[in-house]
N, C-alpha and C positions, 0 to 999 in steps of 0.2 A: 268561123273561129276554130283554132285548132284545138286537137281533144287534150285533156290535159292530162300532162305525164307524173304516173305516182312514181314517190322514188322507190329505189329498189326495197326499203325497208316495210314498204308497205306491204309488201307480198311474203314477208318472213314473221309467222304467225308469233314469237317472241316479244316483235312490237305491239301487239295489244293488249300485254299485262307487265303493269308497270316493275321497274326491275328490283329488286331489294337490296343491292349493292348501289352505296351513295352515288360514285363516279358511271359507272353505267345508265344509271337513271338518270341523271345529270344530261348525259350524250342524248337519251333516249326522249328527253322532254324538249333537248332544244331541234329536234329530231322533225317534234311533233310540232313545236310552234312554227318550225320553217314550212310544214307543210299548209299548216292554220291558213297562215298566210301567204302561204302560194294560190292554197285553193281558192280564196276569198278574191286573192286578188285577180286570175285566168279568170272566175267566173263573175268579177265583177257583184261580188256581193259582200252587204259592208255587216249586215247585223247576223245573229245567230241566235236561236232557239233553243236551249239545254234539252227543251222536253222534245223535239224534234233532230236534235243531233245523234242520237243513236241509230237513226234509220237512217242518216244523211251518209249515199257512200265514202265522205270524211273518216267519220267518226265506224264505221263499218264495211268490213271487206269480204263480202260477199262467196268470192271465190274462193279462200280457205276459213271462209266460215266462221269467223273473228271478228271480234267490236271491243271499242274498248266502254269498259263498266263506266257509268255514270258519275262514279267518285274520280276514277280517273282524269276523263272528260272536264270536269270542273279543278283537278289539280293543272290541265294541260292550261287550261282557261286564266289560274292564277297564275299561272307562271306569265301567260301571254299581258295581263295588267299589271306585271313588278315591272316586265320591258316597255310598259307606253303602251303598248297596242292594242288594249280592251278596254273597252269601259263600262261598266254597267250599266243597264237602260234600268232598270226596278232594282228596289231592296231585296227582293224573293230572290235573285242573283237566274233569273229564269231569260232573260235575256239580255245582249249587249252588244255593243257597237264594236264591230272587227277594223283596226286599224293597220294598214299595210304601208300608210305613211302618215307622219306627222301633222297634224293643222299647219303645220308653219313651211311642211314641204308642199302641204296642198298647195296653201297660198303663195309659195313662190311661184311652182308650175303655172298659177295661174296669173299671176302676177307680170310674168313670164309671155303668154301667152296674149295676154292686153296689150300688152307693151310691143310684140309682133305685128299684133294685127290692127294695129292703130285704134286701140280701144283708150287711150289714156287721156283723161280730161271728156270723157264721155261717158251719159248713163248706160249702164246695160241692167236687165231684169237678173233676178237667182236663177226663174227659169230658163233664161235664153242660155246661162251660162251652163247648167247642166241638162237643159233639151232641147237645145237650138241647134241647127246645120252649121253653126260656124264650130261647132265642139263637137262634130262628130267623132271627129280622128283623133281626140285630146282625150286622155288620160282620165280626166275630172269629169265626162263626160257622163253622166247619171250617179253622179256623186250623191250620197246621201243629202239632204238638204241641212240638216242638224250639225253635219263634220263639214258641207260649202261655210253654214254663218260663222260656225268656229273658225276656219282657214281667214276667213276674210277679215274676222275680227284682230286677227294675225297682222294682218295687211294694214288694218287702222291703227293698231298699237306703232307702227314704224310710218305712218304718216303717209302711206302709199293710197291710201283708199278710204272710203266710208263708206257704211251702210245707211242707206236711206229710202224713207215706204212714201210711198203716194199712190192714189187711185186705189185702195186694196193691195197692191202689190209693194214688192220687195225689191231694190235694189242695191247697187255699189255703183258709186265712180271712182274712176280708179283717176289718180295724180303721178305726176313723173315725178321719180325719186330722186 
């Protein structure tokens, strides 16, 4: 995997204290959200830790010796749930699920990706769908399991699929649209 590139703001110590002119801070949060989810999304990681994000090179930069405060941090975080892309896991707001795409873009991708590979009118497990060798090269591939049932339930709202359990386990089949 390639290493991932901060943008240039990341390196301009300015950016870790948030700005007190509306329109600058405006620029400077959506700044931050595009980075949220850059980072989330290159390193394939969906949830985040408030009490753990100050030490996350994210949330801290090292080289000029800058982090942004914890208040901050949590303003970056509301902004990121006014756009869709956060959700809270707990009421203590101490962690929550990072969204780089929609349930309903998951579920087409995947929707998408059924439909390629002759999966349509066929069971597949949750698992196989995010740790199986036919999804290694796919996008949704170690998808959180909590934002997979979301996506899918996406997919049964338009008649493309269902969720169904047997043996202990969880599935979808998916139907031609």
């Amino acid at each position: 995997m390639a290493a991932f590139e901060w943008p240039w703001q990341y390196n301009f110590p300015p950016f870790f204290t948030l700005q007190p002119n509306l329109e600058t801070r405006q620029k400077q949060l959506e700044a931050w959200c595009n980075l949220v989810l850059s980072y989330h999304k290159h390193n394939r990681v969906f949830s985040l830790d408030v009490t753990e994000a100050q030490s996350s090179p994210l949330f801290s930069n090292s080289q000029i010796d800058r982090k942004l405060t914890t208040d901050a941090v949590y303003i970056v975080l509301e902004e990121l749930r006014k756009k869709g892309n956060l959700e809270w896991s707990d009421k203590s707001r101490r962690r929550c699920v990072i969204m780089w795409r929609t349930p309903e873009e998951w579920g087409s991708l995947i929707y998408q990706w059924a439909s390629i590979n002759g999966m349509v009118n066929t069971v597949c497990t949750l698992y196989e769908l995010v740790s199986g060798d036919d999804t290694i090269k796919e996008e949704f591939h170690k998808l959180d399991m909590d934002l997979l049932r979301r996506a899918l339930k996406t997919l049964e709202a338009k008649r493309k699929a269902e969720l169904i359990s047997f043996d202990s386990n969880e599935g979808v089949k998916f139907f031609s649209s």
